[in-house]
C-alpha positions as CSV (number, residue, x, y, z in Angstrom):
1,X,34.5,59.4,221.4
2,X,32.0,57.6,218.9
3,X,33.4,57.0,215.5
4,X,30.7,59.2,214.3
5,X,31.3,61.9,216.1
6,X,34.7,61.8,215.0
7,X,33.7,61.8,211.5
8,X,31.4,64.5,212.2
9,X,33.5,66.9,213.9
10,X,36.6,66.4,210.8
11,X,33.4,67.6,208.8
12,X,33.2,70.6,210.5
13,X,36.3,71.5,211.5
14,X,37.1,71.2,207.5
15,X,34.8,73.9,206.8
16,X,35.8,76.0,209.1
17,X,39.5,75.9,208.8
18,X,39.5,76.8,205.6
19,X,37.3,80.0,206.5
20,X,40.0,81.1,209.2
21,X,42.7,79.7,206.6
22,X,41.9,81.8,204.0
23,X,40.3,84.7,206.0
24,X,44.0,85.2,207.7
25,X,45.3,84.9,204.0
26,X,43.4,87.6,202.7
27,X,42.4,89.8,205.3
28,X,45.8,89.9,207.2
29,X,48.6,88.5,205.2
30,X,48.3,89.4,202.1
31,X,45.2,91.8,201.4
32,X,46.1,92.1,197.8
33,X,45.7,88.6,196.5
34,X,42.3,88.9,196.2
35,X,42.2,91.7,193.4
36,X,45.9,90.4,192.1
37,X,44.3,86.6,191.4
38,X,40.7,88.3,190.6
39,X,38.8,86.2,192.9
40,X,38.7,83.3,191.0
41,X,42.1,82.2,190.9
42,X,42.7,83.0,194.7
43,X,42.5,79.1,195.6
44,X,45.5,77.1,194.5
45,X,47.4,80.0,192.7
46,X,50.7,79.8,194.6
47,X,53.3,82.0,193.3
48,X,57.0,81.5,194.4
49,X,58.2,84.5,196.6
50,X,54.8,85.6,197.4
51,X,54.0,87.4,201.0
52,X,51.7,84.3,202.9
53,X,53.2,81.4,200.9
54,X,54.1,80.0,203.9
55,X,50.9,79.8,205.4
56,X,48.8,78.5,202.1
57,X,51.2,76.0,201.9
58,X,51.1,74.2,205.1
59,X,48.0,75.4,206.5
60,X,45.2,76.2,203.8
61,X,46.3,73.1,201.7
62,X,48.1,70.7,203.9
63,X,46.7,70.9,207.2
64,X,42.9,71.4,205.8
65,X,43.6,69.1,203.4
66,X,44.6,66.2,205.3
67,X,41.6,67.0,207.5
68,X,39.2,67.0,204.6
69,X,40.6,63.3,203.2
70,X,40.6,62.8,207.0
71,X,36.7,63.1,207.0
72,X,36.2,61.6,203.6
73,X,38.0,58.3,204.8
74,X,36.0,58.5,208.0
75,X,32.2,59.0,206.4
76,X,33.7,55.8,204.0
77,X,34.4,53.8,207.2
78,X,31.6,54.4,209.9
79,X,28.7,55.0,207.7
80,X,26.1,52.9,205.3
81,X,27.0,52.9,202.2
82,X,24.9,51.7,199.2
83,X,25.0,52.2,195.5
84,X,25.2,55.8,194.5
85,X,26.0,56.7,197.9
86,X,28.9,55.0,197.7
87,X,29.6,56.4,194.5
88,X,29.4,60.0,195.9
89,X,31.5,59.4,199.4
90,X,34.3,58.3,196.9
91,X,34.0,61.2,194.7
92,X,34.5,63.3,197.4
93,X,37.4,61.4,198.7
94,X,39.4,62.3,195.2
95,X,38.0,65.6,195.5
96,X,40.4,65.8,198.1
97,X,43.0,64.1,197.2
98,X,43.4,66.5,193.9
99,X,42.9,69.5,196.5
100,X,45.9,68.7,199.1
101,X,47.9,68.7,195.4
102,X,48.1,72.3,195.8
103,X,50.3,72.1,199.1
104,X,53.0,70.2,196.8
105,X,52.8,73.0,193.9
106,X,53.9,76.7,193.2
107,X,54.0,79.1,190.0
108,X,57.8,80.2,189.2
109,X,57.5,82.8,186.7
110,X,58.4,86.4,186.0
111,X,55.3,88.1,184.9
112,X,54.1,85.7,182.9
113,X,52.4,81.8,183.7
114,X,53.6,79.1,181.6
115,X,50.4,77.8,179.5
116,X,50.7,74.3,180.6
117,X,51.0,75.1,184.1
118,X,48.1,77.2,183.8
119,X,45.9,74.2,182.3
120,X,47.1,71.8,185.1
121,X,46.1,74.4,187.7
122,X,42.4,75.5,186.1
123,X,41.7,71.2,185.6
124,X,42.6,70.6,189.0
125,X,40.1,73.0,190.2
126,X,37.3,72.3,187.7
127,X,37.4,68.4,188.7
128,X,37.6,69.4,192.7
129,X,34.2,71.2,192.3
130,X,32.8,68.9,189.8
131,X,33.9,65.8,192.0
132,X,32.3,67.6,195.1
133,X,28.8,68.8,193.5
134,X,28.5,65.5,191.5
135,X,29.3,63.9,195.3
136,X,26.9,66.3,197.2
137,X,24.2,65.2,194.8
138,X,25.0,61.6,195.2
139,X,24.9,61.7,198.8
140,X,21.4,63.6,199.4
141,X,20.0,61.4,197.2
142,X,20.2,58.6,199.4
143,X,20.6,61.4,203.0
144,X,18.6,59.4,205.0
145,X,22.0,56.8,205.7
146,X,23.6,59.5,207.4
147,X,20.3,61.8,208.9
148,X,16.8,61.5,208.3
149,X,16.1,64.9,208.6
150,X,14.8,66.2,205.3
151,X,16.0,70.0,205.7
152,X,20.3,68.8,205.9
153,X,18.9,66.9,202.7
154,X,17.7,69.9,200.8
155,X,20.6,71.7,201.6
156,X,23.2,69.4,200.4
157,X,21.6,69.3,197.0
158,X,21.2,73.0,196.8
159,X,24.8,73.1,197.5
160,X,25.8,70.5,194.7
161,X,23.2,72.3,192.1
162,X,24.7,76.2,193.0
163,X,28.5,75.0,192.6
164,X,27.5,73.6,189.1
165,X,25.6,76.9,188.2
166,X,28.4,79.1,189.8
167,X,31.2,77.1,187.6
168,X,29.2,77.0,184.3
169,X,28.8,80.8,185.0
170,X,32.2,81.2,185.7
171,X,33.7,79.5,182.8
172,X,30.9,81.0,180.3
173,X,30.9,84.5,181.0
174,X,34.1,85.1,182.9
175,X,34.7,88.4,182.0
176,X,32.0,90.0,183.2
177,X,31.5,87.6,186.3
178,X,32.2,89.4,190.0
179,X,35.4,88.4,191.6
180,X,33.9,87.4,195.0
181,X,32.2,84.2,192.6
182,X,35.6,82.4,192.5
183,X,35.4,82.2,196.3
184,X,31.7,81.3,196.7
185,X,32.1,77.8,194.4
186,X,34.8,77.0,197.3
187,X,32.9,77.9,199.8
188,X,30.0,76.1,199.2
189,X,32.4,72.7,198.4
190,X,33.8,73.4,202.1
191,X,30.0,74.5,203.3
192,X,28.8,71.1,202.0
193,X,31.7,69.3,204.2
194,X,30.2,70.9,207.1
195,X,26.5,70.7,206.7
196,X,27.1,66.4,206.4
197,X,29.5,66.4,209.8
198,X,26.7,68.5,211.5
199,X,24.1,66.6,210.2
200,X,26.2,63.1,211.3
201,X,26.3,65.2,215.1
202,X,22.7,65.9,215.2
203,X,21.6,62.7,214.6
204,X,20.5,61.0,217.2
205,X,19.8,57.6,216.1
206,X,22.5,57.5,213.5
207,X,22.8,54.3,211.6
208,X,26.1,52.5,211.5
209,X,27.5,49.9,209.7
């Protein structure tokens, strides 16, 4: 197998692990996360003792995790990279390097969360999405190293440009934001991961170094 298909299919499979990660999680584990984190805080928030720990452990952190620093390391390695680029492919890499954090961590608390524990949890997830938009941004500015196709483009920086809209919305008007929002800043971080390991498989004169 080609290095870049390799580093196209750890794209995709990123994405779509954590869809059947989380979908498992909240659909057949543990259907009461969801309302009990309020959407937002579904990604990350592991509580000691709670039904599915387990699972988002090892599977929706570690396993997806490794996969998405996997792909990261990958597009570094067997693709161009110049200036901001560069720049972006990296801040993607520590993007995911802060996410497989959350495999190593858990909430031990009795109805209430320690305030410092809280602020390390709601940092690490503001500079995951902020590292992966700012990184999605980077890249399409400069798409045509991976795909010259002007449409996978257009989509990565939509995708950058609606997780920094979705966060600011998030963080501004909280209250009053729906619940499903916490999960669509993630999956548009993961949807990004995908659309640039199918855009590496689809290119069929893909430039190497």
């Amino acid at each position: 197998m080609k290095n870049n298909t390799i580093t196209g299919v750890f794209g995709i499979l990123t994405f779509l692990m954590f869809i059947f990660g989380f979908t498992i999680l909240i659909l057949v584990i543990n259907p009461t996360i969801f309302t009990a984190t309020d959407g937002f805080m579904i990604v990350g928030f592991n509580v000691s003792g709670m039904d599915g720990l387990f699972w988002t452990k090892y599977f929706n952190y570690l396993l997806v995790g490794s996969l998405l620093i996997s792909f990261c390391i990958s597009l570094l390695k067997n693709t161009n990279n110049r200036g901001v680029d560069f720049t972006g492919k990296i801040l993607l890499l520590l993007s995911g390097l802060i996410y497989i954090t959350f495999a190593f961590t858990e909430f031990d608390y009795e109805g209430e969360v320690d305030d410092w524990s809280l602020l390390f949890y709601l940092f690490r997830i503001i500079l995951i999405l902020l590292l992966g938009a700012i990184g999605f941004l980077l890249i399409s500015d400069q798409f045509q190293l991976i795909n010259n196709n002007k449409i996978y483009k257009r989509i990565l920086m939509i995708v950058g440009i609606m997780i920094l809209i979705n966060g600011t919305l998030q963080l501004i008007i909280h209250d009053h934001y729906p619940t499903y929002g916490g999960l669509l800043s993630w999956f548009l971080y993961f949807f990004g991961m995908g659309i640039i390991g199918f855009s590496i498989l689809r290119q069929s004169e893909y430039k190497t170094l």
